[in-house]
C-alpha positions as CSV (number, residue, x, y, z in Angstrom):
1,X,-1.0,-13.0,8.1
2,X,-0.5,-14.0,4.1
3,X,-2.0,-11.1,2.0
4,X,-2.5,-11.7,-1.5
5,X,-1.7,-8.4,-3.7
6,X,-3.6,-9.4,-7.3
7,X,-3.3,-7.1,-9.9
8,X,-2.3,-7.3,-14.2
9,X,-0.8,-4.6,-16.6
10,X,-3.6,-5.4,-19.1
11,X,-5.6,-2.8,-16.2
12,X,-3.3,-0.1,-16.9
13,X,-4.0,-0.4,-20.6
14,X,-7.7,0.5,-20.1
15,X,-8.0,4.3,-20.7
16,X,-11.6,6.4,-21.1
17,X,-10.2,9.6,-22.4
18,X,-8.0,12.2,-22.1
19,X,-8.5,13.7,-18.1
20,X,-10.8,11.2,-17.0
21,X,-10.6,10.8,-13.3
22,X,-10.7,6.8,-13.5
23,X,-7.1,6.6,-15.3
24,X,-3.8,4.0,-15.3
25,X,-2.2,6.3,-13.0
26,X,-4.4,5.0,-9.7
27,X,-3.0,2.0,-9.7
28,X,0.4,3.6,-10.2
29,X,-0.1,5.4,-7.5
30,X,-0.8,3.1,-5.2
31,X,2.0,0.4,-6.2
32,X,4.7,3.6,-5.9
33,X,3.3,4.2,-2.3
34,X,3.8,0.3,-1.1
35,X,7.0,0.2,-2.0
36,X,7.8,3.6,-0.8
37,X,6.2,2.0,2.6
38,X,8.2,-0.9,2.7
39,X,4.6,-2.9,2.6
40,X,5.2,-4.5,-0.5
41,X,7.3,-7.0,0.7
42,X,5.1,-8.4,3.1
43,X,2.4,-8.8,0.3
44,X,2.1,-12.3,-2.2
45,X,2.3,-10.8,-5.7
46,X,-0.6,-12.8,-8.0
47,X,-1.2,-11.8,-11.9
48,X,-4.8,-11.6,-12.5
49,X,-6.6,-14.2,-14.4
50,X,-9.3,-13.1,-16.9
51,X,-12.7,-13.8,-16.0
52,X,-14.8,-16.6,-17.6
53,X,-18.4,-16.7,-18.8
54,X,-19.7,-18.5,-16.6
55,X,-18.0,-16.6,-13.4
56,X,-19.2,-13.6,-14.7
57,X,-22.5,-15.1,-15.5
58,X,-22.8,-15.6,-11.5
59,X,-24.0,-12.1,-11.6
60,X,-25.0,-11.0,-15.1
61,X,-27.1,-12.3,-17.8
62,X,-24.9,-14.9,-20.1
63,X,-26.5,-12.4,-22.9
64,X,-24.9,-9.3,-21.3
65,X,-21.5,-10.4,-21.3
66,X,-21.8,-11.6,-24.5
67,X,-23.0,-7.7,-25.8
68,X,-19.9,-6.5,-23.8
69,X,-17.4,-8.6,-25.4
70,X,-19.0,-8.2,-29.2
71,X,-19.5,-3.9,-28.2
72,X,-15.8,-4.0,-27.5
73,X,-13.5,-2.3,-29.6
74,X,-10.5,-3.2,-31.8
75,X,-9.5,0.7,-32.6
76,X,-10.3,3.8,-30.9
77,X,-13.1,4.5,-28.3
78,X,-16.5,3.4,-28.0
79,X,-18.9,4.2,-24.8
80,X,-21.1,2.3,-23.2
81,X,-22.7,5.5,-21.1
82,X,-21.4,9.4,-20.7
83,X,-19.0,8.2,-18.3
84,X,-18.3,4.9,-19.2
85,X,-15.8,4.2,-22.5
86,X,-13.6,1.3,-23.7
87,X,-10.9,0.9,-25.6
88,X,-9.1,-2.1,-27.1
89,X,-7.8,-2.8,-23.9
90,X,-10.6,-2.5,-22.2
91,X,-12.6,-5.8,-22.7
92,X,-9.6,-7.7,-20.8
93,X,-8.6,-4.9,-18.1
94,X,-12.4,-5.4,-17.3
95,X,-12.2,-9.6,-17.4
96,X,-9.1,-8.9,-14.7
97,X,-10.6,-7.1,-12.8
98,X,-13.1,-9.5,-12.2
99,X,-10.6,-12.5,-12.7
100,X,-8.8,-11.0,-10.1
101,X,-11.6,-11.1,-7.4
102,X,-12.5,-14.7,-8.5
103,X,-8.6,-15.5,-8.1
104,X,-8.7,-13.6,-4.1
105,X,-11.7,-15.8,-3.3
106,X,-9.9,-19.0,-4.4
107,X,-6.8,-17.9,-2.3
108,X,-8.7,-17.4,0.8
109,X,-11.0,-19.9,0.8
110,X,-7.9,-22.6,0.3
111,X,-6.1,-21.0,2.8
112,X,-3.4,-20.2,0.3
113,X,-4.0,-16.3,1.6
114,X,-5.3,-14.8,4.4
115,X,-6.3,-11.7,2.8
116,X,-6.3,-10.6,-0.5
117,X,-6.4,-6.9,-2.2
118,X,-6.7,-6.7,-5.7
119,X,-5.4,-3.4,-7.1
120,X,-7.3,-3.3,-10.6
121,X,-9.3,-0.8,-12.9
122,X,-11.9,-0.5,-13.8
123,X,-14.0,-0.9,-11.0
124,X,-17.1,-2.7,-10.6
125,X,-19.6,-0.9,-8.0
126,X,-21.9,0.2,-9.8
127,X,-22.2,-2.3,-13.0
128,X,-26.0,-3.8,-12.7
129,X,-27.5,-6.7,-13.8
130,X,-27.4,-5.7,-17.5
131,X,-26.5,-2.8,-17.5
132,X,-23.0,-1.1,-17.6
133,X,-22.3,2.3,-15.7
134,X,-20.2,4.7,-13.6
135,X,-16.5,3.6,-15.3
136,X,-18.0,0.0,-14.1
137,X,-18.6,-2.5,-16.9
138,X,-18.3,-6.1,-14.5
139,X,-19.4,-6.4,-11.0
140,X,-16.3,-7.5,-9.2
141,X,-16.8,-7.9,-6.2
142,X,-20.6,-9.4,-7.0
143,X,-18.8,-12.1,-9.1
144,X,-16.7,-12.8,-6.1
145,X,-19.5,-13.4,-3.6
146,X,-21.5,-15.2,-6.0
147,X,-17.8,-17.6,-6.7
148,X,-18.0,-18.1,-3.1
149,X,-20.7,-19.7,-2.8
150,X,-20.8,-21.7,-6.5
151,X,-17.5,-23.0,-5.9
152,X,-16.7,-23.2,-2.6
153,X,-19.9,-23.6,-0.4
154,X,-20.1,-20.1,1.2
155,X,-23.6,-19.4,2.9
156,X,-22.8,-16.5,4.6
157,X,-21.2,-13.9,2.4
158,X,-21.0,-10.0,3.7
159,X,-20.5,-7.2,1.1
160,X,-19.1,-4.3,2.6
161,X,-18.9,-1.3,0.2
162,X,-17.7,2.3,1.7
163,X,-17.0,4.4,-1.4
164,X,-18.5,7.5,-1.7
165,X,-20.6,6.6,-4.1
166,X,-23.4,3.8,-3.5
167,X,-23.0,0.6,-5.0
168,X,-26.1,0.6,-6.8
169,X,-25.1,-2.3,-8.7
170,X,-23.9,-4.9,-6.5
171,X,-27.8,-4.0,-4.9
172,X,-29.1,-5.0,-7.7
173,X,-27.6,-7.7,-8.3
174,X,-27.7,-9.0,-4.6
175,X,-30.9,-7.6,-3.2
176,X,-33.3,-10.4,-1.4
177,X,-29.8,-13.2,-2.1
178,X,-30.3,-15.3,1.6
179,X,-26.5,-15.8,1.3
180,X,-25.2,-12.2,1.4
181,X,-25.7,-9.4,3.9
182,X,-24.7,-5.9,2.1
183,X,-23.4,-2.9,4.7
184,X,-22.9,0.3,3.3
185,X,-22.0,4.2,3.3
186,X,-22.2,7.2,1.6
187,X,-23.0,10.7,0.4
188,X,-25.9,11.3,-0.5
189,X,-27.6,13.2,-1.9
190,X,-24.9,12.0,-4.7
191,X,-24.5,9.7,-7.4
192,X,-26.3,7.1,-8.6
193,X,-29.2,9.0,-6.6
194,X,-29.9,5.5,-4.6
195,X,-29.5,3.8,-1.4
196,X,-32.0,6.1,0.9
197,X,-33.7,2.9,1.3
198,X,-33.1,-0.9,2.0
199,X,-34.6,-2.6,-0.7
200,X,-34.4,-5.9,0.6
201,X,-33.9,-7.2,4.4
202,X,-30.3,-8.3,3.3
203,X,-29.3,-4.3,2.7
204,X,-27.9,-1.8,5.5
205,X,-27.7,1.6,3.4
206,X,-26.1,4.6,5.4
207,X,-26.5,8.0,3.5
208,X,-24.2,10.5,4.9
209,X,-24.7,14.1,4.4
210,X,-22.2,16.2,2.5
211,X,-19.6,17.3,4.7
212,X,-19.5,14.7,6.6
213,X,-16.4,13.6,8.2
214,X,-14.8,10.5,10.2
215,X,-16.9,10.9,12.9
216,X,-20.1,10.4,10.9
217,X,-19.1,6.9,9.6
218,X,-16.9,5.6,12.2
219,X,-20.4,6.2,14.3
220,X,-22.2,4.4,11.2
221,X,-19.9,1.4,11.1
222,X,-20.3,1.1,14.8
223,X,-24.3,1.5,15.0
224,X,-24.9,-0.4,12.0
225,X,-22.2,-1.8,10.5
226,X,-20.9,-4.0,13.7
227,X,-24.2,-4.9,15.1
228,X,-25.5,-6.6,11.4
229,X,-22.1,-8.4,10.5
230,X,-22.0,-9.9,13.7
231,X,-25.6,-11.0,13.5
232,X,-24.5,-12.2,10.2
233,X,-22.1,-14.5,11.3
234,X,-20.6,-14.0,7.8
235,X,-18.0,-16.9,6.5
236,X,-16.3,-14.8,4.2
237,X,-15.9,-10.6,4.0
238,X,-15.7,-9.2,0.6
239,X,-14.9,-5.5,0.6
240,X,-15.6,-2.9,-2.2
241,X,-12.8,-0.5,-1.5
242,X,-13.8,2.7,-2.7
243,X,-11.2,5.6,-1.4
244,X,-13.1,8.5,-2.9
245,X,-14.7,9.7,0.6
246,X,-11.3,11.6,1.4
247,X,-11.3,14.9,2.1
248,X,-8.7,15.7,-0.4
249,X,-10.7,14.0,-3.3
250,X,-12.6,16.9,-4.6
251,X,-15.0,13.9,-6.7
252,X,-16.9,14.3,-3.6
253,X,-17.7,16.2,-0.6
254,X,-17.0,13.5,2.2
255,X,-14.2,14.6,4.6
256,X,-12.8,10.9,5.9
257,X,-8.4,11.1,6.4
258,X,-6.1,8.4,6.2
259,X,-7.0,7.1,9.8
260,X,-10.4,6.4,9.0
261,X,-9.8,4.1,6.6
262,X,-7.4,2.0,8.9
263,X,-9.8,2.0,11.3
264,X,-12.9,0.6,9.3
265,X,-9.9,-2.2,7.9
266,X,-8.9,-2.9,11.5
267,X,-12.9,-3.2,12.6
268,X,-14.0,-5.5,9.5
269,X,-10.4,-7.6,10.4
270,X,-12.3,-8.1,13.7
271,X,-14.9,-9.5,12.7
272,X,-13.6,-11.6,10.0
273,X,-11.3,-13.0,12.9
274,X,-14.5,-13.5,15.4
275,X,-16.7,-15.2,12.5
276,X,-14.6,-16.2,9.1
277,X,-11.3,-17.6,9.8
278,X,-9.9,-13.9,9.4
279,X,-10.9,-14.4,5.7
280,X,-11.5,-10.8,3.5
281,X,-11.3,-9.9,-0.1
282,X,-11.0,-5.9,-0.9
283,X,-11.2,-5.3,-4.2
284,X,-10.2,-1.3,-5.6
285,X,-13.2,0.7,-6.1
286,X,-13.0,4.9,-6.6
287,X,-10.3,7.1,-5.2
288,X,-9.2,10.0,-7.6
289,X,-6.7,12.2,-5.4
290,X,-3.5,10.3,-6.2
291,X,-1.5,10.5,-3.4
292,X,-4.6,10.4,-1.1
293,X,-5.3,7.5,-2.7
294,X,-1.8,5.6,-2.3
295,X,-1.9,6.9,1.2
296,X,-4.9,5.2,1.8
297,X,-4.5,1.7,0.0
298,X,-1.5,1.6,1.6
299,X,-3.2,2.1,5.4
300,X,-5.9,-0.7,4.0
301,X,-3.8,-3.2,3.2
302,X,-1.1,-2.8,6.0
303,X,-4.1,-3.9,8.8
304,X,-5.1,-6.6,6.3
305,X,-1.7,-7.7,6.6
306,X,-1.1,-7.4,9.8
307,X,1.6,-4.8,9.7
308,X,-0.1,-2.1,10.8
């Protein structure tokens, strides 16, 4: 199985502040860990485009983008919420991380790639409509689905988020879309305060209580998860990979372990195989325990691979 592995130093450049748990050093962390692994050599190294306009206008306002690349900085720090800064890097680590997503989606829907994970910062959850937030200032993985569809003729697209922390933002920028089914998980209650509710008939929202551990969401993915997707039929998985429901990632109070997150990769491989050609996009969400992190990537991406 070809896996794609898209990522771009200008995503290393973006920095919010001394001790900020979204920093360079994730993605660091999780290249140091594939080569330790040996799984970097099974993986197709890509350097991530920068987004256009108009791709990123598949999910926010032309006039949005347009305040996010004249708000950008050319010295020091500016921020676009309390937890949410740029710097002069920033505008393109953001367009990469999106470019990156639209670049996965090519691969895979060409066949050039079976899989694709794209290891960039920052993340993209929780950006809105209009409306920047939670380190997220592009919605990566909404611009992807959106791609899929615009470019290549995608009419069944599933969004499959399991951070810790609900993707309000892809909801609100894919609520009530017939060509995306959205499954989710996580703690609430937590931040963004969301997600207790479908708000649309294309949403699957799982809250899990604090504490909760593998057994909770593997029982989720299995009760909910499974029985949608298949229903779903979906032509192309898109995944937000969020890694920050480990227990050793003290961001949250979610108690998953390395295994879990195999296991979900192996189950969504399963029904990418049954349904999509074996075709998925994951594209790095949260995760702030380093090594947790790299371990975890690392146990993602060998199943996409095939290697596991």
């Amino acid at each position: 199985m070809a896996t794609a592995f898209i990522s771009h130093s200008d995503c290393l450049r973006h920095e919010m502040g001394a001790h900020h748990p979204e920093c360079p050093e994730r993605l660091s962390a999780i290249n140091d860990r594939l080569i330790a692994s040996g799984v970097s050599q099974f993986l197709a190294p890509y350097e991530a485009p920068l987004a256009t306009d108009e791709q990123l206008a598949l999910a926010h306002p032309i006039e949005y983008v347009r305040a996010i690349r004249e708000f950008a900085p050319t010295e020091g720090t500016v921020h676009l919420d309390p937890d949410t800064a740029m710097n002069p890097y920033s505008l393109h680590a953001a367009l990469r991380a999106a470019g990156a997503a639209v670049l996965a989606t090519d691969l895979v829907m060409t066949g050039k790639a079976d899989t694709a994970f794209c290891s960039v910062r920052p993340p993209g959850h929780h950006a809105c409509r209009a409306r920047p937030m939670g380190f997220c200032i592009f919605n990566n993985v909404a611009v992807a689905a959106r791609h899929a569809v615009a470019a290549h003729g995608v009419t069944r697209v599933a969004l499959v988020d399991f951070d810790v922390h609900h993707g309000n933002g892809t909801e609100d920028i894919l609520e009530n879309d017939p060509n995306v089914l959205m499954v989710s998980t996580f703690q609430h209650p937590f931040y963004p305060y969301s997600g207790t509710q479908d708000p649309a008939t294309n949403m699957k929202n799982v809250p899990l209580a604090a504490g909760a551990s593998g057994e909770a969401f593997r029982q989720a993915v299995e009760t909910v998860w499974l029985p949608a997707l298949d229903a779903f039929r979906p032509e192309l998985i898109v995944i937000s990979a969020g890694f920050d429901a480990h227990v050793e990632d003290d961001m949250a109070m979610l108690r998953l372990q390395d295994a879990d997150y195999g296991w979900v990769t192996q189950r969504l491989v399963e029904v990418a195989a049954q349904h999509a050609n074996g075709r998925i996009v994951s594209s790095l969400e949260g995760g702030y325990a380093l090594e947790a992190l790299g371990r975890c990537v690392t146990q993602h991406v060998k199943v996409l691979a095939g290697i596991a």
